[in-house]
N, C-alpha and C positions, 0 to 999 in steps of 0.2 A: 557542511556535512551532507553526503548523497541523499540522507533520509529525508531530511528539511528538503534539500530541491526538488524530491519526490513529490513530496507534498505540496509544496508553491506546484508543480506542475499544474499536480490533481486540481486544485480549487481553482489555477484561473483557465480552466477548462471547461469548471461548474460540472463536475464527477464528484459523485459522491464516492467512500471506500468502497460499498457494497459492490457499484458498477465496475470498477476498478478489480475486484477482486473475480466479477464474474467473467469479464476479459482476460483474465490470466489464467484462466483455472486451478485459482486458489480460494481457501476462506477467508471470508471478513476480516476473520478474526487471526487467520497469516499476514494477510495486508495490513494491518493495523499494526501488528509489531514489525514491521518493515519500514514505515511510516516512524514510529517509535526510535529505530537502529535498533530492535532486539537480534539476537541469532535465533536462527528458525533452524527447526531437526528437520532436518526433509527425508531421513530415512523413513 
């Protein structure tokens, strides 16, 4: 699943979500459910 290889990315990189999320300019708490495979409203 993309979300899982999302994640293996993040950690062998040794990125936490927070740093992650401040690279994209999104919240934590978007990235987390990204990480997850939630749906995200972006309106």
């Amino acid at each position: 699943m993309l979300s899982q290889k999302i994640k293996k990315k993040r950690i062998g990189k040794g990125y936490s979500q927070d740093h992650m999320a401040d690279q994209l300019g999104i919240t934590s708490s978007a990235y987390g459910k990204i990480e997850r495979g939630r749906k995200l409203d972006w309106t």
